[in-house]
N, C-alpha and C positions, 0 to 999 in steps of 0.2 A: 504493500500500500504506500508505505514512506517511498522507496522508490517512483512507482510509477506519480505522486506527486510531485518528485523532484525532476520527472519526466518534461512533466506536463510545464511546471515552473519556467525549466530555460527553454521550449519548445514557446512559449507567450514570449518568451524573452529574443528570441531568434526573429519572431515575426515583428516584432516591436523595431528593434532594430534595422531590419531590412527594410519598412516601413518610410522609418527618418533618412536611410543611407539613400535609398529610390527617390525621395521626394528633392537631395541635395539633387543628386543627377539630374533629372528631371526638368526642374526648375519652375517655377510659377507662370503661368500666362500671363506676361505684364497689360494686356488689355489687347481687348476686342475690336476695332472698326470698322463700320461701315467706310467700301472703297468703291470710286466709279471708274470702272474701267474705261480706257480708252476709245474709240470708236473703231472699229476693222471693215474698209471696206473695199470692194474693187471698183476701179473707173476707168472705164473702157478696155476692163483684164487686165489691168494696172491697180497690182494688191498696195494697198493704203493704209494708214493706221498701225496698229499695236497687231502683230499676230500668234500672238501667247496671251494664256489667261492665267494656266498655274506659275505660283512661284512659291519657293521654297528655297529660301538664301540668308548670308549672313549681310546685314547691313552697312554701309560707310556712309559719311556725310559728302559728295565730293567724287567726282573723277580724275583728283588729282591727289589722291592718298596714298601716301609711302606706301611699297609694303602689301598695298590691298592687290588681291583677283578679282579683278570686275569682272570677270564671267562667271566668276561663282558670288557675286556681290549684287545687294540692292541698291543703289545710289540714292538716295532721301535728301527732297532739295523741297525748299519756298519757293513755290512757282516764281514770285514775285524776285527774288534775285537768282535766277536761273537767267545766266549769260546765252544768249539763243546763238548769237558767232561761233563759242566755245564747241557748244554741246551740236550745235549742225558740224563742224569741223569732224568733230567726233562720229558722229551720224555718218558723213559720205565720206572716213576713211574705212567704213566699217568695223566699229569698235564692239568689242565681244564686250558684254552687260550681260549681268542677273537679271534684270529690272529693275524701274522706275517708279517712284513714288514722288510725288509731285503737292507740298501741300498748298491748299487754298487758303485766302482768309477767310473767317468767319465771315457766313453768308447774316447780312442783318434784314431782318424783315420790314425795318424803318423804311415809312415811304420819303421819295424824293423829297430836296427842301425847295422854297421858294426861290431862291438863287444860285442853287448847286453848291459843290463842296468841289474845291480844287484838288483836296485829295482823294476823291471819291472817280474824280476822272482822271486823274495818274493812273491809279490803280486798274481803270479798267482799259485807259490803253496799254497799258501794260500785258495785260492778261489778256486783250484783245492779239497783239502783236503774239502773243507766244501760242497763242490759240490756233492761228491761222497759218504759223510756220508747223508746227505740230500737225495738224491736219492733212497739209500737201507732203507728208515725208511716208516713212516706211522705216517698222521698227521692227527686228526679229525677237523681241521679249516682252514681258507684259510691262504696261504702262498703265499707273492707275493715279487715281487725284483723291484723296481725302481733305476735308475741313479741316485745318489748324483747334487743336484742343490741348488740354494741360499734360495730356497722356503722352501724347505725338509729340511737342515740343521738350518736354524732359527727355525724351526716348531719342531727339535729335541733338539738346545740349551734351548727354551723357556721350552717345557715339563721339560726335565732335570732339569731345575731351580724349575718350581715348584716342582715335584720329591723330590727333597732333599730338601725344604721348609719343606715337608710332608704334601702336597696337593695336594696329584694325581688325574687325570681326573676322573672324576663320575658325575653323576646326582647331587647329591648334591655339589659339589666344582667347577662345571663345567669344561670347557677345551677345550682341541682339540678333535674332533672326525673325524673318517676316515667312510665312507661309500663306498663303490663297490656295485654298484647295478646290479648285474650279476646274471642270472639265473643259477641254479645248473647244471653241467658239464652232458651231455650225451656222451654213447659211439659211440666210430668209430665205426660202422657195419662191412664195409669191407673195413679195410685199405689194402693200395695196393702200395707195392714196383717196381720201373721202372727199370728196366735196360739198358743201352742202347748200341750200339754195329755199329763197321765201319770198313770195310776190304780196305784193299791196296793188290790189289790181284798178286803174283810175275809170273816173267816169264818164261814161260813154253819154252824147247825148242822143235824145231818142230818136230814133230811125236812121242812127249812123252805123254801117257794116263793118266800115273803114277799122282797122286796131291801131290803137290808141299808141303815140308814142314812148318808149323805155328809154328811162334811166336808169342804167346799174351802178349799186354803188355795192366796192368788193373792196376785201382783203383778206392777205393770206393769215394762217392760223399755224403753220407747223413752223418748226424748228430747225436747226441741225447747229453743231456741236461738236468739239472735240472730247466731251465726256456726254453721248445722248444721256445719262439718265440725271443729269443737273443743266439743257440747256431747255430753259423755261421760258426765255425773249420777253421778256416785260417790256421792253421795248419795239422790240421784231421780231412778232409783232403783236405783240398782246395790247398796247397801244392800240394802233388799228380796229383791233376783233373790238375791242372796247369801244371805241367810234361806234362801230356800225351799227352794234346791238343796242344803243345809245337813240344812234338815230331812227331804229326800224322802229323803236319804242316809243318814239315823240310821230314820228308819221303814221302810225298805225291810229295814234287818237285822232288825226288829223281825219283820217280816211274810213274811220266807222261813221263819220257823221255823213251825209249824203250831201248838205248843205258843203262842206270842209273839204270835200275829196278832190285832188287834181284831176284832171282830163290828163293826166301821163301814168304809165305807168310804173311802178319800182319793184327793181330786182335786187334783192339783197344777196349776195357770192359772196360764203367763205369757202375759200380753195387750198387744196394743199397740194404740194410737193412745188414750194416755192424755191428752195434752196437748190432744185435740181431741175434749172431754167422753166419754173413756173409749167410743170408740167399738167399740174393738175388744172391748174388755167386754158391749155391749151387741148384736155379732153372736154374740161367743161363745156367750151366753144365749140367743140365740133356736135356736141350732139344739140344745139342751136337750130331747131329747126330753120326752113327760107323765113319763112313769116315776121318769127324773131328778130334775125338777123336782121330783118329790113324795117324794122320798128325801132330798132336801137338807134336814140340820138345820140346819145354819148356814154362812156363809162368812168365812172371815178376811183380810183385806185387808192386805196389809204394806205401807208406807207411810212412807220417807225417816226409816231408825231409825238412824241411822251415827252422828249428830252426838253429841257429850260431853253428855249429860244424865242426870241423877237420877232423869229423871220420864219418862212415858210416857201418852201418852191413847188413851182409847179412844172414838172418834167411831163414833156410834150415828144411825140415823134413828128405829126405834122409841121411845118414849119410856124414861125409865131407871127406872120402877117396872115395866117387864114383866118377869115372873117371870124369862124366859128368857136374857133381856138380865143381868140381876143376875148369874145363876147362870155364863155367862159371862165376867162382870167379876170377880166373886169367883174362880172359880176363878184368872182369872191375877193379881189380886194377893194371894191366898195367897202364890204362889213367889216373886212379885216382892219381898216384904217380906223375906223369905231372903236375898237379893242386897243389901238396902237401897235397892228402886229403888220410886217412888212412880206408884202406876198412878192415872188421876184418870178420871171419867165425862162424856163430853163431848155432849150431844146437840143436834143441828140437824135440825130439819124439812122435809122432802122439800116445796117446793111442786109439785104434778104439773104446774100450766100453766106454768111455767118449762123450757126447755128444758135449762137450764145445769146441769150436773153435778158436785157440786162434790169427790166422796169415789167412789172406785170403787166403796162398798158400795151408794152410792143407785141404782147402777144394778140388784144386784141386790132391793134393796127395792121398786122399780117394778116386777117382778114377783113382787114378794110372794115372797120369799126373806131368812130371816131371815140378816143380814152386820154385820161390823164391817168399822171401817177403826184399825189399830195405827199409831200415827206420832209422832213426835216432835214433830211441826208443830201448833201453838195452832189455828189457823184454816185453813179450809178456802183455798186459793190462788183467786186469780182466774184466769179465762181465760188460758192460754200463761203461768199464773206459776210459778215455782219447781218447772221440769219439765228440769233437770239443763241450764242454761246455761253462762257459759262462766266464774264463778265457782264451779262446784261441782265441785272438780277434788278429785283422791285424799286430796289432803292434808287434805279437810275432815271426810274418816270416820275415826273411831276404830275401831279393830279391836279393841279391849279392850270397845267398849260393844257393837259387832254380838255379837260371842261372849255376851256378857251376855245381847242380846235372845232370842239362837235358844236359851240355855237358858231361860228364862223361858217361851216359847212353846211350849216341846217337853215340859218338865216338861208345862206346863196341861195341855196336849191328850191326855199319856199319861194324866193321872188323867183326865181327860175317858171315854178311850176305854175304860178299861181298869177304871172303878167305883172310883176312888181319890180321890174329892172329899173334901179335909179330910184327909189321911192325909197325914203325912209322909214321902211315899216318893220316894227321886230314882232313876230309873233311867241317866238321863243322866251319872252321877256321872263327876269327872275320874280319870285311871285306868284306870276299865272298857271291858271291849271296846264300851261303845256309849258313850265316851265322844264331846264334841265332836271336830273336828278344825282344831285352828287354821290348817294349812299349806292346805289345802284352800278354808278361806273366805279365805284371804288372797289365794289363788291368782285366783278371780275377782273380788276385789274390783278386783285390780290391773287384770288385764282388762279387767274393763268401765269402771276410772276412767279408761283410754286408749282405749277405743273410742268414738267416736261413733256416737250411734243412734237418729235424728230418721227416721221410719219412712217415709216416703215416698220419701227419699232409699238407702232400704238394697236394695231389692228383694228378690223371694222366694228369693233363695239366698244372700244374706249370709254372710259367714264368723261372723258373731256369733251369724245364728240359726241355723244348722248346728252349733253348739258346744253353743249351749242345746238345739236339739233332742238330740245326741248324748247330752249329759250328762242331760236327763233320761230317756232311753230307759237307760243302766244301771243306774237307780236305781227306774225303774216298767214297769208292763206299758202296753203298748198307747199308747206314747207318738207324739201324732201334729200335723201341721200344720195348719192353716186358715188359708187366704187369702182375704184379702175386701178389695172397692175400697172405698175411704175415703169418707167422706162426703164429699159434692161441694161442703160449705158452704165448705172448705178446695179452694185451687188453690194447687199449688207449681211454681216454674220451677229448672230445674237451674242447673249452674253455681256451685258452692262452694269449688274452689281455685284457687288462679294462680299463676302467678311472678310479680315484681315487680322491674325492671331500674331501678334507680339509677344514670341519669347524669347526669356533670357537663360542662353544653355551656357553650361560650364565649355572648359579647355578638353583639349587632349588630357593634359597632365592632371589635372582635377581628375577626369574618370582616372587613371592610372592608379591614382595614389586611390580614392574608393575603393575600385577593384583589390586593389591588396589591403586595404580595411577589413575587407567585407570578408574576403579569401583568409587571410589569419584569425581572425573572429571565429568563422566556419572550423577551423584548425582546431581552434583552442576548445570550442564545445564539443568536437569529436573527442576530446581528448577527455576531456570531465566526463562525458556521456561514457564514454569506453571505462572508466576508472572506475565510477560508478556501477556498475552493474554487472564487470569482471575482473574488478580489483587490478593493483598497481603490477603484481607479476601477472600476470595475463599482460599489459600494456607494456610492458616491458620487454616479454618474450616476442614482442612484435621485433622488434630490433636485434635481437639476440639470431645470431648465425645458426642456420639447421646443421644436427649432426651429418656427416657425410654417411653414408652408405655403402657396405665393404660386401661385392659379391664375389662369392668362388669361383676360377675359374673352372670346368669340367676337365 
């Protein structure tokens, strides 16, 4: 009994200890994060982006550490001083990397201020500029972006320290190591762009057959991003979608009353796959019946209006002496001078044998549909530019200047519709039952500045386009969906978020020296357990030489 108790004693005691010795190895998880992977995509069979997703590596701060294997290293930089000369340099000599970890700053949910913050657009040309070189390159290892937090920046002082020690992460000196355990990225099959679409139908007088003439007013809704699951565009263009749904909701009271209703009609278009030369614009339009097509007077384009400015353009393809185009421009900066806001004429020429598209209106100018594009923006974007990244977060729109724009717009268009060019008439007045409504454009600004909504990634039932469908089905008749697969010039592979495990594992020598803890330990209990239960000559005769053994020979 005494025995098999004293069994039982260092048998608790063996577990116990193996217990503390496994947990030193081991190490603690120093924390969790949420990471957004990079964006992986093909453009014209030309692979793009990040094309790794797992990582498991030891960390440095820096691709320029004594000492360190950046091919078995993760590099941990602030987006915000990540040299882009350096690290491209590095890029097209083909330099072997672990991977990339890229922090952000804290995303703040503050909305824009009445004057802007100077530091608020450093930062995001900054993070614009790195955004946009990142994008057009090609990474053979994962690249991912997390938000700056207390965990991530102790986890990059600490590295840093050792770093200039010159004791970088490895196997042998031990350290931080990052794992993502993420299966490798497959492609989208059939991504599919939505567009959606709500009529205010005008009125007809009696015994006319004739259909009435349209006005569309559009903008686009979707994204693109060098991390999709953080590019939300509160500016581009959530901006915009916030106009429109603004104005289909102040025209919709106009146009229930019979006495109130124009003799035109409105087409409200939000379109996607803008970032991938306004493709969903350009399915929209074809399925335009004749009829349509030839009712349409014009189109208004709304176009990234959130930002703090005085001024406003109006990018045109027809030239700025056609009558129509004038009459147009005039009419919205008549209202705009009201405000003190300065409207200016902006025109660029449609090349037809160019495929690139540079303003949503040029798409409906190729088929000969007269269109503007309203934007705040000087120059038309390049390819995948300035299409709501991961710098264009809530805090970049002004809600004093959006409200500004949708009166500005909604004035023109009433005198437009209603034979009031040159007349000083507001019916939008603040006050009145058709006043704006601020709670309401605030409502989706907010929205859409925390949604992401890079369109291939969203698929046809999205919570975002179920919203915008809903909301413009209260405000128009016959509000409906269209889905259409994307143009195949574009290939996207999924895979956009992870977790991110931070641990901190010992050295080589650490395990060495446990190992022979654990192993003499194990020794020493064999040796009491042996003593114990067949006394010290039994354990002794273990070591004592066997007699030899003497045979006869025959």
């Amino acid at each position: 009994m005494k025995g098999g108790r004293r069994q039982r004693a260092i048998g608790q005691a063996v577990v116990a200890l193996m217990t503390v010795l496994m947990s030193m190895v081991v190490a603690d998880a120093a924390a969790v994060v949420d990471v957004y992977r990079m964006i992986q995509y093909d453009l014209k069979g030309n692979p793009m982006g990040s094309r790794r997703a797992a990582l498991n590596h030891h960390t440095v701060s820096g691709f320029d550490v004594q000492g360190a294997d950046l091919s078995r290293a993760v590099v941990i930089l602030p987006a915000l001083k990540v040299n882009i000369s350096s690290l491209d340099e590095f890029v097209q000599n083909k330099g072997l990397l672990g991977g990339l970890l890229l922090l952000l700053p804290q995303r703040s949910d503050e909305t824009g201020g009445a004057e802007g913050d100077d530091s608020d657009e450093k930062v995001a040309k900054a993070l614009a500029e790195l955004e946009q070189w990142l994008v057009h390159n090609t990474f053979q290892y994962p690249v991912y972006f997390a938000y700056e937090d207390e965990n991530l920046l102790k986890l990059l002082h600490e590295v840093a320290a050792s770093d200039a020690a010159g004791r970088p992460a490895s196997a042998t000196n031990g350290g931080y190591k990052l794992v993502v355990s993420a299966p490798e990225a497959k492609k989208l099959t059939t991504p599919t762009i939505t567009n959606i679409q709500g009529w205010l139908p005008g009125l007809r007088a009696e015994g006319d057959s004739l259909m009435l003439p349209t006005i569309a007013i559009v903008a686009s809704y979707d994204t693109f991003g060098a991390a999709p699951a953080l590019a939300s565009g509160s500016d581009s263009n959530g901006s915009g979608v916030a106009m429109l749904l603004e104005l289909a909701r102040l025209f919709s009271r106009l146009y229930a009353n019979p006495n109130t209703r124009g003799r035109y009609n409105l087409l409200f278009g939000l379109t996607s796959g803008s970032p991938y030369n306004y493709n969903g614009t350009s399915n929209w339009l074809r399925n335009f019946d004749q009829r349509l097509r030839e009712s349409m007077e014009y189109a208004l384009c709304l176009n990234s209006l959130g930002s703090s400015s005085d001024r406003m353009l109006l990018h045109v393809s027809k030239p700025p002496e056609n009558a129509f185009i004038q009459q147009i421009f005039s009419e919205i900066e008549s209202v705009a001078k009201d405000s003190d806001l300065t409207v200016e004429l902006k025109h660029k020429k449609i090349n037809i044998s160019n495929s690139r598209v540079a303003w949503e209106h040029e798409q409906f100018s190729r088929q000969r549909i007269t269109a503007v594009t309203l934007s705040h923006l000087e120059e038309p974007p390049e390819l995948l530019q300035r299409t709501g990244g991961i710098a264009d977060i809530r805090r970049s729109v002004n809600e004093t200047v959006v409200l500004r724009n949708i009166k500005v717009v909604a004035e023109s268009l009433a005198r437009h519709i209603y034979g009031q060019q040159g007349k000083q008439v507001e019916l939008f007045a603040a006050g009145s039952n058709l006043a704006l409504n601020p709670s309401y454009v605030r409502s989706w600004l907010n929205l859409l500045g925390r949604t992401s909504r890079v369109a291939p990634f969203l698929g046809k039932n999205a919570p975002i386009i179920n919203a915008l469908h809903k909301e413009l089905s209260q405000h128009t008749k016959d509000a409906s969906l269209q889905h259409e697969t994307l143009d195949s010039t574009f290939l996207f592979y999924d895979s956009t978020k992870a977790q991110l495990n931070v641990y901190q594992v010992a050295s080589v020598t650490f395990d060495f020296i446990v190992a022979l803890a654990v192993g003499s330990y194990l020794m020493l209990l064999f040796i009491v357990l042996f003593i114990s239960t067949k006394g010290v000559k039994d354990f002794v005769g273990i070591f004592r030489k066997a007699p030899s053994r003497k045979y006869k020979s025959t």
